[in-house]
C-alpha positions in Angstrom: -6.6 -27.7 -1.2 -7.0 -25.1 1.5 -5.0 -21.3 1.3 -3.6 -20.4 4.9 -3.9 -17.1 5.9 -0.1 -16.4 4.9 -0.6 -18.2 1.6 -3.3 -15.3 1.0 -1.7 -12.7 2.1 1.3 -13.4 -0.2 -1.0 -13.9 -3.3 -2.3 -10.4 -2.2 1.0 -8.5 -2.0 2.4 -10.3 -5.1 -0.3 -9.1 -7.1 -0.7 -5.8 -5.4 3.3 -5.5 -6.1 2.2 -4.7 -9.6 3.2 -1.5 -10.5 -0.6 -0.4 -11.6 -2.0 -2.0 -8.6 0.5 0.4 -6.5 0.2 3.3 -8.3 -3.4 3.7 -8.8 -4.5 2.8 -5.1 -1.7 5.2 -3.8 -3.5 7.9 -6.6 -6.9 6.8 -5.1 -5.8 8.1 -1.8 -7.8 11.7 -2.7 -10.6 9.7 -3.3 -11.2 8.8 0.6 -12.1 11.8 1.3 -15.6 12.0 -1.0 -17.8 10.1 1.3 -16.2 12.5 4.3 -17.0 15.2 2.6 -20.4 14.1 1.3 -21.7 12.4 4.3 -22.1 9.4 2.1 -22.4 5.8 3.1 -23.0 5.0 -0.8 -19.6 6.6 -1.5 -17.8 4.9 1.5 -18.7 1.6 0.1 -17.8 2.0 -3.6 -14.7 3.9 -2.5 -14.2 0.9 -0.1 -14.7 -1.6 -2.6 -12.4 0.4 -4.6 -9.7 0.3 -2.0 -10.4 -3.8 -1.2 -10.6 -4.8 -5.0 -7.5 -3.2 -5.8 -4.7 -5.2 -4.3 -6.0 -8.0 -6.7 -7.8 -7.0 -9.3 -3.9 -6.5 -11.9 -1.8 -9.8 -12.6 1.5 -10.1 -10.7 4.2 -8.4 -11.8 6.7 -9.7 -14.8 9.7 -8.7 -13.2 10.7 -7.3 -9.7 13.1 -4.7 -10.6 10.0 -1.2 -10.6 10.4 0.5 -7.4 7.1 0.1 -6.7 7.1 -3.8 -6.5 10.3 -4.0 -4.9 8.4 -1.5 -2.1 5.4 -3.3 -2.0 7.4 -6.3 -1.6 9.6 -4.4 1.0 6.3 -3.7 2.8 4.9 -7.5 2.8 8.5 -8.4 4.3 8.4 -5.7 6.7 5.1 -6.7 8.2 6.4 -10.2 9.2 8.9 -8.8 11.0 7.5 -5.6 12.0 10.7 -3.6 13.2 10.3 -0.4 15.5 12.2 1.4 13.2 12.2 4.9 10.8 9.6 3.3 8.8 6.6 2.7 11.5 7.1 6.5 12.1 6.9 7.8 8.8 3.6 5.4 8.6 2.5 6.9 11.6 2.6 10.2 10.3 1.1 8.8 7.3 -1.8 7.7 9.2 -2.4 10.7 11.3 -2.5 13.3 8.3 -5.0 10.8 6.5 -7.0 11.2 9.7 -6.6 14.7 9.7 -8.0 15.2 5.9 -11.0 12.9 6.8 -12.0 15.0 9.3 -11.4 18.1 7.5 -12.8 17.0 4.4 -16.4 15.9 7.3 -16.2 19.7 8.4 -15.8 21.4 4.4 -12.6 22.4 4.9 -11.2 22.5 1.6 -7.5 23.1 2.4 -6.8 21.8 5.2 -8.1 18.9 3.7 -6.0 19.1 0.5 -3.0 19.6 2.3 -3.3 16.9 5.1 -4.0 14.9 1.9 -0.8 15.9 0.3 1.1 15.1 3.2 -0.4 11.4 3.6 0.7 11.1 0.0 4.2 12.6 0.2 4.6 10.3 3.5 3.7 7.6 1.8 6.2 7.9 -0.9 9.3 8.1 1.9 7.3 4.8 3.4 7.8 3.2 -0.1 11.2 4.3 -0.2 12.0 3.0 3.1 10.4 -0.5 2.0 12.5 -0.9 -0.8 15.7 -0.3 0.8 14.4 -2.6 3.7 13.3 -5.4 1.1 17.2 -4.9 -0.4 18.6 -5.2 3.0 16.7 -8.1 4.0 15.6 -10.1 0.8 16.5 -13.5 1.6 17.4 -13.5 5.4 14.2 -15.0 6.7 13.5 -18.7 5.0 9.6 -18.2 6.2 9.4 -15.3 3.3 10.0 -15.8 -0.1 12.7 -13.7 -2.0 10.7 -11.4 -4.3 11.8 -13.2 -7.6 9.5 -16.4 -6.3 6.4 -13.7 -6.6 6.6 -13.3 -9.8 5.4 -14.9 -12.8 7.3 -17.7 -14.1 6.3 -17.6 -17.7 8.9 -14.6 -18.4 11.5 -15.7 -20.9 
């Protein structure tokens, strides 16, 4: 039996919808900015393999009411259909201040660093927001993608 490549990707996000799976790669975030900041190839790849292992290493979720799932479940949805909307700004900002701390965190500078940092994170908790309210609005409308409840386990009571 053979896994397409959307098959995988929604084993990913259903596992990655686990609350500690969300939570501990959006803590990890600081964590980026060691091998910048140490020149280090050694710490790129086990922050890397950090970052990769992540989405898959905690079980799927028992239930899909945590705001974390539903916006990690908002965000799987939301890259099907990929809307020019509120959303792909706030994860553009997202993306630029995480540029900007890796490249002040390469050139030693502390704060700037920290607070491009802080940004990225605060972004990314609007982002989250915006997923769950876009997996409310739209759970269910496209057949292709599975309602959130189908990502779950089935062996809850």
């Amino acid at each position: 039996m053979t896994m397409d490549w959307r098959q995988a990707k929604r084993a990913v996000f259903a596992r990655h919808s686990n609350p500690w799976s969300a939570w501990t790669r959006w803590a990890s975030a600081p964590l980026m900015l060691i091998p910048a900041w140490r020149h280090s190839w050694r710490d790129a790849a086990l922050v890397g393999a950090w970052m990769a292992i992540n989405p898959v290493v905690f079980g799927k979720p028992a239930h899909d009411r945590a705001w974390s799932t539903r916006a990690i479940l908002g965000e799987e949805l939301w890259i099907e259909q990929l809307p020019m909307d509120t959303a792909m700004a706030v994860d553009a900002a997202a993306t630029a201040a995480g540029i900007t701390a890796m490249i002040a965190a390469h050139r030693h500078r502390a704060v700037p660093a920290a607070a491009a940092t802080a940004a990225m994170m605060g972004l990314l908790m609007v982002y989250w927001e915006l997923m769950a309210r876009y997996l409310d609005r739209n759970m269910g409308v496209d057949r292709d993608v599975p309602s959130p409840t189908r990502l779950v386990r089935n062996d809850s009571p």
